[in-house]
Backbone bond lengths (Angstrom), bond angles and torsions (degrees), N, CA, C in turn:
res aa  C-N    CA-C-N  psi(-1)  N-CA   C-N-CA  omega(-1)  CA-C   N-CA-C  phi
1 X - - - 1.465 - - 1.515 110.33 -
2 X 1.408 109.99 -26.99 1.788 98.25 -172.72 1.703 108.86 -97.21
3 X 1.240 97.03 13.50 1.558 102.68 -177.17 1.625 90.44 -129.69
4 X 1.014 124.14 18.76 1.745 125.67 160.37 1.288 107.40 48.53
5 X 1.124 109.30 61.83 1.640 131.33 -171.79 1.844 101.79 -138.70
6 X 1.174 108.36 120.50 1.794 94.68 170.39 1.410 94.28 -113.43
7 X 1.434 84.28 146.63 1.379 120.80 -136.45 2.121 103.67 -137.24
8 X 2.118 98.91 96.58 1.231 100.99 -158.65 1.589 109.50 -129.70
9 X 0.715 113.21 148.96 1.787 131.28 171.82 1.644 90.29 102.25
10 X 1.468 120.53 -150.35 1.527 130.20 -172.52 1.216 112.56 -80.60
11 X 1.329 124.83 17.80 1.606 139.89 155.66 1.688 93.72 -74.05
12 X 1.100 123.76 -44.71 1.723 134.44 -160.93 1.127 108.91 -91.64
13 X 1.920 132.16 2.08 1.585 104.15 178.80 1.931 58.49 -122.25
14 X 1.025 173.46 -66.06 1.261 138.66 -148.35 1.535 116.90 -55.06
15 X 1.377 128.87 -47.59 1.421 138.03 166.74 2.119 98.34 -21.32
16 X 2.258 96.90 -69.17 1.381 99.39 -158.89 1.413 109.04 -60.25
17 X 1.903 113.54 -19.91 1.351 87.96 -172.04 1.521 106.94 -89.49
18 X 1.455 130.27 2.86 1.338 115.16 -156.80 2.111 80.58 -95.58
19 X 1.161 129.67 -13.87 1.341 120.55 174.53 1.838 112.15 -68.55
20 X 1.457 96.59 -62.24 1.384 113.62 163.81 1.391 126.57 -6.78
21 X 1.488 105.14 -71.16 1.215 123.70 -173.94 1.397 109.11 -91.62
22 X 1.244 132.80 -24.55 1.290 134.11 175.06 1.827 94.94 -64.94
23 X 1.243 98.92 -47.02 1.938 86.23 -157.32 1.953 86.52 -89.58
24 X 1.053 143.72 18.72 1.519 118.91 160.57 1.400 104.77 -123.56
25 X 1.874 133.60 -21.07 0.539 128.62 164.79 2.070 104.01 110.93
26 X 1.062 107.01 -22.80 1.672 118.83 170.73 1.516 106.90 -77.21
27 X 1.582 103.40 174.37 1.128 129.86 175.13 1.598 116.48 -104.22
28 X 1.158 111.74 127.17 1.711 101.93 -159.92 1.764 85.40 -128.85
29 X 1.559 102.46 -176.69 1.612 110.59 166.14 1.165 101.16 -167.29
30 X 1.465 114.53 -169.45 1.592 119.37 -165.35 1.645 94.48 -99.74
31 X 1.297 102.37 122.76 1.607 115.78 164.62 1.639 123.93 -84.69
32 X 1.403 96.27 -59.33 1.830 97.74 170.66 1.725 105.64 -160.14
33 X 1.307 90.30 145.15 1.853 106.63 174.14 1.426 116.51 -109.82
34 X 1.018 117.39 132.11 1.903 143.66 -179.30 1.418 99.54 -84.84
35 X 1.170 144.66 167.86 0.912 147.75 110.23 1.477 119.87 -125.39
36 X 1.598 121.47 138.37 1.300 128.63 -145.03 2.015 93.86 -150.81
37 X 1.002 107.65 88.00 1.366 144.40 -162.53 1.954 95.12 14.47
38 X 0.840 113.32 -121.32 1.451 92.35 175.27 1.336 133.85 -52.79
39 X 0.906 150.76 9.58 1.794 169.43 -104.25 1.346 99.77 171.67
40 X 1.967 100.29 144.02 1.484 101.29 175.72 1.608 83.31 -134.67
41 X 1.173 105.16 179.51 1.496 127.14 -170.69 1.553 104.78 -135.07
42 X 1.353 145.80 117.69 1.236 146.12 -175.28 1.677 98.23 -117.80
43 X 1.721 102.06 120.47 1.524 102.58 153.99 1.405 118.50 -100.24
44 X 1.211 131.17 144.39 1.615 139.76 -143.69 1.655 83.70 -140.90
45 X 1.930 112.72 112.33 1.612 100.06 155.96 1.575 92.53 -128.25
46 X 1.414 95.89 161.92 1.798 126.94 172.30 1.699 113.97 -25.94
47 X 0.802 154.37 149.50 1.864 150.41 148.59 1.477 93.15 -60.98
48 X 1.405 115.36 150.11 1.187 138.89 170.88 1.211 98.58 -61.05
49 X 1.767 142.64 170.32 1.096 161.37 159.23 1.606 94.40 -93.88
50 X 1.141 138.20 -28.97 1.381 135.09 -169.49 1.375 116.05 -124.46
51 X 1.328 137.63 168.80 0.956 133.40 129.66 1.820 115.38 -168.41
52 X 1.440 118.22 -178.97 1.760 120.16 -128.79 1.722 79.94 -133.82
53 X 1.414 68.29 145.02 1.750 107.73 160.96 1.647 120.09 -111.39
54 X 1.387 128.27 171.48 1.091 96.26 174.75 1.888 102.51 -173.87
55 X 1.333 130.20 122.68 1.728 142.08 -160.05 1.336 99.40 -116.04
56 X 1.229 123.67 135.22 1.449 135.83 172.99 1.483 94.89 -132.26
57 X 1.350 117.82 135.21 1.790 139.23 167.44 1.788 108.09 -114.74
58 X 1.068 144.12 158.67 1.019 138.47 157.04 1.363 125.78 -173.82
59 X 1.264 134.55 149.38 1.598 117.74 -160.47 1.948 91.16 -145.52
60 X 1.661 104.98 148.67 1.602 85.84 -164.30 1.384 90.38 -121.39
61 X 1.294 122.43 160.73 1.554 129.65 -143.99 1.556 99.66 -83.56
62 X 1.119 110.83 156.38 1.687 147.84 -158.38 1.659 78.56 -55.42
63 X 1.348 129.36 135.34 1.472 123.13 147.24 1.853 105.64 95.74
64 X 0.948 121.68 -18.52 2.093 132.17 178.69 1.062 99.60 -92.82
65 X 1.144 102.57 143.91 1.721 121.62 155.72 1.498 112.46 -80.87
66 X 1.319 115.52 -29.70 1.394 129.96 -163.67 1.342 117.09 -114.68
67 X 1.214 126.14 152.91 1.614 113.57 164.75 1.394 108.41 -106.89
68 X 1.008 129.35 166.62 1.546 133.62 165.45 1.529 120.85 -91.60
69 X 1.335 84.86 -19.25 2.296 85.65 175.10 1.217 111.43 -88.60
70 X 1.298 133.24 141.67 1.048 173.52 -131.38 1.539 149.73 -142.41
71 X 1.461 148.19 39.98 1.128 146.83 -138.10 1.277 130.17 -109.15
72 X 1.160 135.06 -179.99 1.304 128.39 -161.71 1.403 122.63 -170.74
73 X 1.606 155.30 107.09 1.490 144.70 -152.94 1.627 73.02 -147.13
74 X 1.297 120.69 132.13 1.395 134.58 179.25 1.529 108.97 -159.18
75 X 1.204 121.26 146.13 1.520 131.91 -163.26 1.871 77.08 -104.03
76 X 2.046 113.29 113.14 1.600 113.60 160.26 1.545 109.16 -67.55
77 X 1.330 117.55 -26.76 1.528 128.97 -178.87 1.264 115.93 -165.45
78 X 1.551 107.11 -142.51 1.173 91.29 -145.51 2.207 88.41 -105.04
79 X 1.284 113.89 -17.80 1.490 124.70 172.77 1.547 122.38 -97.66
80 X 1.592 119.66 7.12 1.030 132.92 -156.71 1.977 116.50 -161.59
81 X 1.868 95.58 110.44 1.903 70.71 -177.14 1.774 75.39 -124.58
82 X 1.257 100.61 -172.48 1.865 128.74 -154.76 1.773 107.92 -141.82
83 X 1.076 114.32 117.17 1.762 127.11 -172.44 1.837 91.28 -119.15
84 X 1.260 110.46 129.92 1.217 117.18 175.35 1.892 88.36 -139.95
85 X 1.712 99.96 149.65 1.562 103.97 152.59 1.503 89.99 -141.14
86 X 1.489 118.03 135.25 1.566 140.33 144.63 0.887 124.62 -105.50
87 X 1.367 112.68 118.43 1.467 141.13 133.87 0.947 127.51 -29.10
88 X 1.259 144.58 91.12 1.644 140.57 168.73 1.849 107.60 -77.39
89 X 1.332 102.68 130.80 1.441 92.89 179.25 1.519 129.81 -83.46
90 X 1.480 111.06 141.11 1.541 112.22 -134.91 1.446 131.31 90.57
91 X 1.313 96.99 -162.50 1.767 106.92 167.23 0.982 117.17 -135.26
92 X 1.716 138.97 172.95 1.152 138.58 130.68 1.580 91.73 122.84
93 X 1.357 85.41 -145.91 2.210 86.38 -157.98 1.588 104.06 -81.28
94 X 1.215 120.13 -46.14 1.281 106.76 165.37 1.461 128.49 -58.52
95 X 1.199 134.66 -34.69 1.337 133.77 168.71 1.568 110.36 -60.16
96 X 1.279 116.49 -22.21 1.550 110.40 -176.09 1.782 104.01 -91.24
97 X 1.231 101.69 -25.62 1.737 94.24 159.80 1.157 141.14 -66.21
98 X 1.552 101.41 -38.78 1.492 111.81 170.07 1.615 116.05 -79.57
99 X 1.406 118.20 -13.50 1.266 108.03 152.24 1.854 127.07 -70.06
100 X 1.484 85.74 -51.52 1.582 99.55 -173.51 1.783 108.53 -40.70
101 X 1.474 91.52 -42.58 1.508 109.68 -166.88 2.160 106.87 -44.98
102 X 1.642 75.50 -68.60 2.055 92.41 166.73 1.161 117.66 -49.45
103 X 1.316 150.47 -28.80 1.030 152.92 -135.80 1.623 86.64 -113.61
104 X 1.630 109.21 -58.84 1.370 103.74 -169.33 1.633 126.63 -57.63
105 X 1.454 89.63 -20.71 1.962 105.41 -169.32 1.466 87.92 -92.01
106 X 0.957 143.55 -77.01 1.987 135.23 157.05 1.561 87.90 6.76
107 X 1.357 131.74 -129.26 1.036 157.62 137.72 2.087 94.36 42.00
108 X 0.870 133.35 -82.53 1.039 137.55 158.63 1.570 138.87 -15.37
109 X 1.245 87.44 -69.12 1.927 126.59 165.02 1.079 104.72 -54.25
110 X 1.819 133.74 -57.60 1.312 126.86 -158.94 1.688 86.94 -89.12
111 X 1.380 139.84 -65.38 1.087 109.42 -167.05 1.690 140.29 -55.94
112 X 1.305 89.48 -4.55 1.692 103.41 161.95 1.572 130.24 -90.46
113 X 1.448 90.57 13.29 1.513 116.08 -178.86 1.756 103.47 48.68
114 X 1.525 126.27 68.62 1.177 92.57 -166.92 1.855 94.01 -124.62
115 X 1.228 145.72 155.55 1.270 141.10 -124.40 1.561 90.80 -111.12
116 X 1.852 95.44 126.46 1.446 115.58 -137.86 1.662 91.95 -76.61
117 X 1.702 133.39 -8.64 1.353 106.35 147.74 1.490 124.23 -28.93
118 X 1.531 94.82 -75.96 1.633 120.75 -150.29 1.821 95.54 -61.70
119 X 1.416 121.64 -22.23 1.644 130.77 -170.23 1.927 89.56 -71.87
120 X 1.369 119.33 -78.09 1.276 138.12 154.53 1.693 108.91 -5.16
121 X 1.101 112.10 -78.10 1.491 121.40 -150.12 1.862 82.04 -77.64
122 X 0.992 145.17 -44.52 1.375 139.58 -143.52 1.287 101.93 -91.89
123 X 1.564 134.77 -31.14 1.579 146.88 -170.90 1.660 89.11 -92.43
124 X 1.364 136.49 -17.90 1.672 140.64 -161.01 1.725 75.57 -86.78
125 X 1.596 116.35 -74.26 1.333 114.41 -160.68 1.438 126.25 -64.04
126 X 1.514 122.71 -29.85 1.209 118.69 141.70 1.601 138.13 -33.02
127 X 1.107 108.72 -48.40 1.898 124.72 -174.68 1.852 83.73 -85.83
128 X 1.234 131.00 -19.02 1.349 107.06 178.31 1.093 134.17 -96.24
129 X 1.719 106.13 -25.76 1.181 115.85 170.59 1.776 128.86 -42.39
130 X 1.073 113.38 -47.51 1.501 121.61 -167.38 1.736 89.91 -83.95
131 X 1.538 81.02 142.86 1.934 104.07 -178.54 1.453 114.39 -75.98
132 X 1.211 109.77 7.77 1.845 114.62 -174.27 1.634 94.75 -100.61
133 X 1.219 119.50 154.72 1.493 126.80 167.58 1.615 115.65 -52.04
134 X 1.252 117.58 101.89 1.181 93.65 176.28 1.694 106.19 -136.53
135 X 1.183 119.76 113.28 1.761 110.03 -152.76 1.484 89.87 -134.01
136 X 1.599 119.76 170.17 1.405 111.98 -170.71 1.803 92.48 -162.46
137 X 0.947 111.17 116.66 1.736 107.55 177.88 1.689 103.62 -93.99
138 X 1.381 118.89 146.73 1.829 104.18 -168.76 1.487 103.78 -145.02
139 X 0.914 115.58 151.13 1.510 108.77 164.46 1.698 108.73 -110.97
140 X 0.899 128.35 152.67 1.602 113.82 168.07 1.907 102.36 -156.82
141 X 1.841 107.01 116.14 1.542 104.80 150.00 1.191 113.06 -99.40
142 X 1.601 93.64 151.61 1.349 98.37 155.52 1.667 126.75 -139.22
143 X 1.361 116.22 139.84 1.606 124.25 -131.55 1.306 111.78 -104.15
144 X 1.573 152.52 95.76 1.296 122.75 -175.66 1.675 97.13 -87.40
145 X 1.282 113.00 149.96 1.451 120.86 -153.03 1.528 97.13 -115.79
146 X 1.201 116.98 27.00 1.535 111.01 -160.55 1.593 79.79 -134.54
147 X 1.519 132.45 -26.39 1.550 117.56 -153.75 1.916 82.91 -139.59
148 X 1.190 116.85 -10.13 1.364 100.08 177.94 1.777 102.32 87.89
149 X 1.149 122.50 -38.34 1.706 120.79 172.43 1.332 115.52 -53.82
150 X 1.362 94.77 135.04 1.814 119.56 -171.49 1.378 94.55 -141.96
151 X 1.683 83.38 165.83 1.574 94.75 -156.61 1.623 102.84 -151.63
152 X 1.370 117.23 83.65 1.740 123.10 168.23 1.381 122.37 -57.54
153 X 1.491 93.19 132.16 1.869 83.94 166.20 1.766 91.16 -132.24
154 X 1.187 125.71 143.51 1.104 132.82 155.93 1.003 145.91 -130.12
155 X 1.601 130.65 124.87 1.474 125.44 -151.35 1.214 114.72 -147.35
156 X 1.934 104.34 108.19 1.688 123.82 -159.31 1.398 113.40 60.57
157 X 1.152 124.42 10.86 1.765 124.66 171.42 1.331 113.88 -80.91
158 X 1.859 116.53 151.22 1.340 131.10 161.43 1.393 112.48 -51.50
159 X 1.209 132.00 175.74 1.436 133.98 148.62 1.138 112.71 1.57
160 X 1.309 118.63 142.68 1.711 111.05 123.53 1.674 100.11 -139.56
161 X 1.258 113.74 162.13 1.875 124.89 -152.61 1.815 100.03 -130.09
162 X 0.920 94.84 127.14 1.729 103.78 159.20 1.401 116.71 -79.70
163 X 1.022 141.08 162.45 1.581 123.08 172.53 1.685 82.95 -162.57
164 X 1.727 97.20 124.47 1.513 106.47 178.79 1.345 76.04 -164.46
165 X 1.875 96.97 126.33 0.866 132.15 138.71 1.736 121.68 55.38
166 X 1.759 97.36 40.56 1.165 126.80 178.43 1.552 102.13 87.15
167 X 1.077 132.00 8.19 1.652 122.47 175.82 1.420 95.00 -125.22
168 X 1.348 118.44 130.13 1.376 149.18 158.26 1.586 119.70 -74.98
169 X 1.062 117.62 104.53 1.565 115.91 161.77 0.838 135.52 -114.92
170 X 1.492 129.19 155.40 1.552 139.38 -134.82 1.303 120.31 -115.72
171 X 1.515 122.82 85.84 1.428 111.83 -176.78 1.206 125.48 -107.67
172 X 1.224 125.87 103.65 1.710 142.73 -169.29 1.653 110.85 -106.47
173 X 1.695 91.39 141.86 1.643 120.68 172.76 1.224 117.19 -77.89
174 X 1.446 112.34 136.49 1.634 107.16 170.56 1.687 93.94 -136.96
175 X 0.929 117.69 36.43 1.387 127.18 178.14 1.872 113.79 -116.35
176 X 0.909 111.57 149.54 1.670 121.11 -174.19 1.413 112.66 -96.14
177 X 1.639 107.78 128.87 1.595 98.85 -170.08 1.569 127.44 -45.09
178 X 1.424 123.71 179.67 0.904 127.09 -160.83 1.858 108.55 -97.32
179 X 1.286 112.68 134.80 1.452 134.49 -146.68 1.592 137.84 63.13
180 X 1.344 100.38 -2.18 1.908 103.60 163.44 1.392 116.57 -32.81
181 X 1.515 93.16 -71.77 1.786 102.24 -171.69 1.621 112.10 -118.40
182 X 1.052 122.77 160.03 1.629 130.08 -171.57 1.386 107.78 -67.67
183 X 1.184 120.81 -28.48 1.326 123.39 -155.39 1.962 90.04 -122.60
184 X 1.646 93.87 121.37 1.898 111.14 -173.38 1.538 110.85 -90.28
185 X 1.636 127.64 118.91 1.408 98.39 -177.36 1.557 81.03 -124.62
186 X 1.120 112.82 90.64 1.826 119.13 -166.10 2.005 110.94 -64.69
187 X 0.844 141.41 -164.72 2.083 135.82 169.40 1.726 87.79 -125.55
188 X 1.391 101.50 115.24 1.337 99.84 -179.03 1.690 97.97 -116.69
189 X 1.573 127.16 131.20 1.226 128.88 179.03 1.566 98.66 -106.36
190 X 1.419 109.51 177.99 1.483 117.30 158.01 1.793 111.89 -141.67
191 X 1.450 134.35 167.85 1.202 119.74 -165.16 1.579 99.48 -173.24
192 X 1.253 115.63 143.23 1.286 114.44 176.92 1.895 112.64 -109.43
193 X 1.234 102.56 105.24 1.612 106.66 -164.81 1.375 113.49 -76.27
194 X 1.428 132.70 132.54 1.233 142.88 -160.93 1.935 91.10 -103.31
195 X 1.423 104.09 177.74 1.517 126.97 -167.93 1.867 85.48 -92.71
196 X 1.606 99.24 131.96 1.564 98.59 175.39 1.720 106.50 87.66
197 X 1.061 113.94 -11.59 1.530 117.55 174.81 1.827 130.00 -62.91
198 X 1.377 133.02 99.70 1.125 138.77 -154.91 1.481 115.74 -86.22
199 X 1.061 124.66 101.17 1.582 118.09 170.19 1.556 111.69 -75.82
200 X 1.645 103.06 140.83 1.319 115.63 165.17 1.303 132.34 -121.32
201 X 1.424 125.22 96.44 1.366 109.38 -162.37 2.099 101.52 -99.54
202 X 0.658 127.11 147.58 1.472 131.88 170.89 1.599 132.85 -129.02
203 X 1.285 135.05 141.48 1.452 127.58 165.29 1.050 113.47 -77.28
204 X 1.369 132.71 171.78 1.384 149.77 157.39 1.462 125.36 -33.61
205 X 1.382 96.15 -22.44 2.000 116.57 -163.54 1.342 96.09 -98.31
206 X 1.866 144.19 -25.23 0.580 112.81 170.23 1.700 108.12 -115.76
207 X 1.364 153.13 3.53 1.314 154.48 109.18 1.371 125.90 -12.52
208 X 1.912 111.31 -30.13 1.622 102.53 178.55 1.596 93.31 -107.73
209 X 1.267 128.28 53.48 1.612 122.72 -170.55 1.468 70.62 -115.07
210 X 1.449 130.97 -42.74 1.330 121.53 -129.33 1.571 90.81 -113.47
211 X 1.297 118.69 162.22 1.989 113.30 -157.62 1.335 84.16 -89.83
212 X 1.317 136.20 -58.53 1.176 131.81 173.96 1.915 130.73 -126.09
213 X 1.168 99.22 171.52 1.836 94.87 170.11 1.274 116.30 -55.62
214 X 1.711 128.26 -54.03 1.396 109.66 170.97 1.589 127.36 -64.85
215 X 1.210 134.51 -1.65 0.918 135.54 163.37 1.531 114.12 -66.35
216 X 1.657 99.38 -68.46 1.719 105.13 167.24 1.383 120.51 -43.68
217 X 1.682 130.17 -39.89 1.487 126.04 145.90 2.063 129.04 -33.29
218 X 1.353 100.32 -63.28 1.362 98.78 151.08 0.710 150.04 -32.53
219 X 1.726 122.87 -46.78 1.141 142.08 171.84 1.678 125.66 -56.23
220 X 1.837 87.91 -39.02 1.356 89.86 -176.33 1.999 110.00 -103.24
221 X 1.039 110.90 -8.52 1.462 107.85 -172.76 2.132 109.92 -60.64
222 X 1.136 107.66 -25.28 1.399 104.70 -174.03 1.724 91.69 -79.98
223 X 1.298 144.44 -42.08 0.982 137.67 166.63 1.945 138.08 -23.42
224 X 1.278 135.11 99.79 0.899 105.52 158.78 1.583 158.21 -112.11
225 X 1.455 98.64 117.90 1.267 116.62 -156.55 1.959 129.72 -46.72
226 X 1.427 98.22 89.06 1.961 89.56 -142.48 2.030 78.54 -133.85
227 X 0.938 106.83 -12.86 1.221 101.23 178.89 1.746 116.78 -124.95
228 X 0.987 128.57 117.66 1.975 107.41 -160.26 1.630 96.84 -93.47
229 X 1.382 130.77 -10.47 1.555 125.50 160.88 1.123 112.04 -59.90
230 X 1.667 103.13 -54.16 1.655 110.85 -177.92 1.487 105.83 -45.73
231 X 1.253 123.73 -68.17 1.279 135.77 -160.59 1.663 111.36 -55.75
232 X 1.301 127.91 -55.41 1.042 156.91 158.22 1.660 104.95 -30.15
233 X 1.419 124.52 -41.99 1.378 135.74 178.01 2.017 106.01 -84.01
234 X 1.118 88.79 -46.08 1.849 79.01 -177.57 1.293 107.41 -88.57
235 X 1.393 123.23 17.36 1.682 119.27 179.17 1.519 87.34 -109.23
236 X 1.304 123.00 -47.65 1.288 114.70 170.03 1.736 125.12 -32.79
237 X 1.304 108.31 -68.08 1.560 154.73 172.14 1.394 91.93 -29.40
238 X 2.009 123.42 -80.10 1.488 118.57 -177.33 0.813 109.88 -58.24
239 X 1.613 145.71 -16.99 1.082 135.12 -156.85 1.620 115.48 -91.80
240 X 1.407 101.81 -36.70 1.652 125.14 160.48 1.587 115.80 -57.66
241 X 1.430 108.02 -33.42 1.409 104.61 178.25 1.123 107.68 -76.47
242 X 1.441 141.30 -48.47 1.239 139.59 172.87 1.455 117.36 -40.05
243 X 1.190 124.24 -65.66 1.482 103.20 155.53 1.576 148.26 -87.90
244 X 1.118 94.60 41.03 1.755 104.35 175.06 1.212 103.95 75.63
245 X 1.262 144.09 49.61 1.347 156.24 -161.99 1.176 109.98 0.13
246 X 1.546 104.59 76.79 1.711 111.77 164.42 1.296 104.74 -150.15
247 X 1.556 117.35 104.91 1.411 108.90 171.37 1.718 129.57 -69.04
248 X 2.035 103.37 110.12 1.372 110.80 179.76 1.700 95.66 -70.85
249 X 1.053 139.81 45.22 1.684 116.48 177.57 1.237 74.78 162.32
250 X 2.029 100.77 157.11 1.588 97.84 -175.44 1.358 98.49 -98.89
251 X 1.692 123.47 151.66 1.541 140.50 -156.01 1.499 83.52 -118.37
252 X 1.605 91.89 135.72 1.186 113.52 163.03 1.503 120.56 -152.28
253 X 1.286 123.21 121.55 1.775 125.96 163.49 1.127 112.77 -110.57
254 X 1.425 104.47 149.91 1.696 111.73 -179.76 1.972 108.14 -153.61
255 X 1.248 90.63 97.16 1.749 105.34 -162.42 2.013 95.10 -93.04
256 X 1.265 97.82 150.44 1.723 108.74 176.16 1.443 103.33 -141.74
257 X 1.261 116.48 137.09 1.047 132.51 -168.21 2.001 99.16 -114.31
258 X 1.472 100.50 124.91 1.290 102.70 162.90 1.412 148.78 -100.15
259 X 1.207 140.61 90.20 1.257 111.67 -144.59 1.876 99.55 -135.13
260 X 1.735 102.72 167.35 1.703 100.92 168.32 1.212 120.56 -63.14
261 X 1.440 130.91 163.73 1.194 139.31 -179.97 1.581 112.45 -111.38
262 X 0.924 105.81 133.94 1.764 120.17 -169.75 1.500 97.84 -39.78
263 X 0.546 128.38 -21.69 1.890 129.03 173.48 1.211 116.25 -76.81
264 X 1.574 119.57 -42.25 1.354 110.79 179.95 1.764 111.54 -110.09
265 X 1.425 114.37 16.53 1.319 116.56 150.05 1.297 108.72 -67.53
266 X 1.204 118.70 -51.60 1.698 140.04 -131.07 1.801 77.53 -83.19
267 X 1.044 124.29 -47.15 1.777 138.00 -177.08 1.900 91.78 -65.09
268 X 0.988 132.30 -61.01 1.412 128.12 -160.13 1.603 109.42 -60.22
269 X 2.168 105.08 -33.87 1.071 106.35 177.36 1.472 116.28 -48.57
270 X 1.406 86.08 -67.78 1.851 107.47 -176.28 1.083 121.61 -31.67
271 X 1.782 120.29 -34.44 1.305 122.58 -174.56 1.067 92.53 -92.72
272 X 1.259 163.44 -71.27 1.260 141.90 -144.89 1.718 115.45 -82.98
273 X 1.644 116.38 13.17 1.561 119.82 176.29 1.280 103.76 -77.11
């Protein structure tokens, strides 16, 4: 445009963003495009301040074809992604349905932004309705990537651990898996996630390897947590050693790593020169 040239197809949203950001001074990108018969419409949002990595390990129990755990790390948009692991109770092919099943309506629910009661209570009455056992223990964050705020809910799950910066923290269920009873009273935390910050989500298979939680703390504090595959593989690994490497229950970890994005380092520099 300043060289009186029009300027069209993906030649034309690099032009708008290099104006964009020149005149506010942020990092923006392409959110969504219109097109309106000759005419396009460009939506332009902010770069995240954050964004995730993410290692899954898992081993499926002695005697199944199937596992029953279940996981999930998905971008809901474009400032916000969602890590779930389910537990289906039991093992084998049906337990991996009745996870898959939760996982998928999770997954669903949040990208319809819809208010994580009514997401909760509606996937509870589904898994309850039917007279067959069908129960699901879950962990689920969810991350705004712009402020670092996350948001746990957990329901009938083991642990799950923060790990920043040599301190481990402890996040425990006192809630009953999902479809027992009609009425959901899920353990909901909140947390403000720092750059370098490690999520740990775990099943039952690998939490009952270990005699207790401070032990499983132990285990991991000499560790450093810089890779979430890596990590995710030797939590697997002790966990197999503890029982003579045979998984009684299927093991599953699923670690996320949080960290700044070269944009808003490059911003932290600037401010503190």
């Amino acid at each position: 445009a300043e060289a009186g040239v029009t300027v069209v197809g993906p030649a034309a949203v690099n032009v708008m963003l290099d104006c964009l950001e020149r005149a506010t001074g942020g990092k923006f990108q392409l959110r969504e495009k219109h097109i309106y018969g000759d005419s396009a419409c460009y939506m332009f949002c902010r770069t995240p301040r954050y964004d995730a990595v993410f290692g899954v390990a898992s081993a499926i129990k002695e005697g199944e074809k199937a596992s029953g755990d279940t996981h999930s790390v998905i971008r809901i948009n474009e400032h916000r992604f969602l890590m779930v692991l389910c537990d289906g109770m039991g093992s084998g092919i049906y337990a991996r349905k009745v996870s898959r099943t939760a996982i998928s309506l999770i997954e669903a629910f949040y990208r319809a932004e819809m208010p994580e009661g009514t997401v909760l209570e509606t996937i509870n009455k589904l898994l309850a309705f039917s007279r067959e056992e069908r129960f699901a223990c879950i962990d689920i964050c969810s991350v705004d990537l712009n402020s670092g705020a996350a948001e746990f809910v957990k329901i009938g799950s083991p642990v799950a651990l923060i790990l920043r910066k040599g301190q481990v923290k402890v996040l425990e269920s006192e809630s009953l898996p999902l479809g027992i009873l009609d009425s959901l009273r899920p353990t909901v935390a909140t947390d403000r996630l720092e750059d370098g910050d490690m999520l740990v989500f775990m099943s039952d298979g690998i939490t009952s390897a270990f005699s207790s939680t401070p032990e499983l703390v132990e285990f991991l504090q000499p560790l450093k947590p810089l890779n979430p595959q890596n990590l995710a593989d030797k939590l697997l690994s002790g966990a197999l050693e503890r029982t003579g490497h045979k998984a009684d229950d299927d093991m599953t970890v699923l670690c996320t790593r949080i960290f700044l994005t070269d944009e808003a380092k490059k911003e932290l520099e600037e401010a503190s020169a």
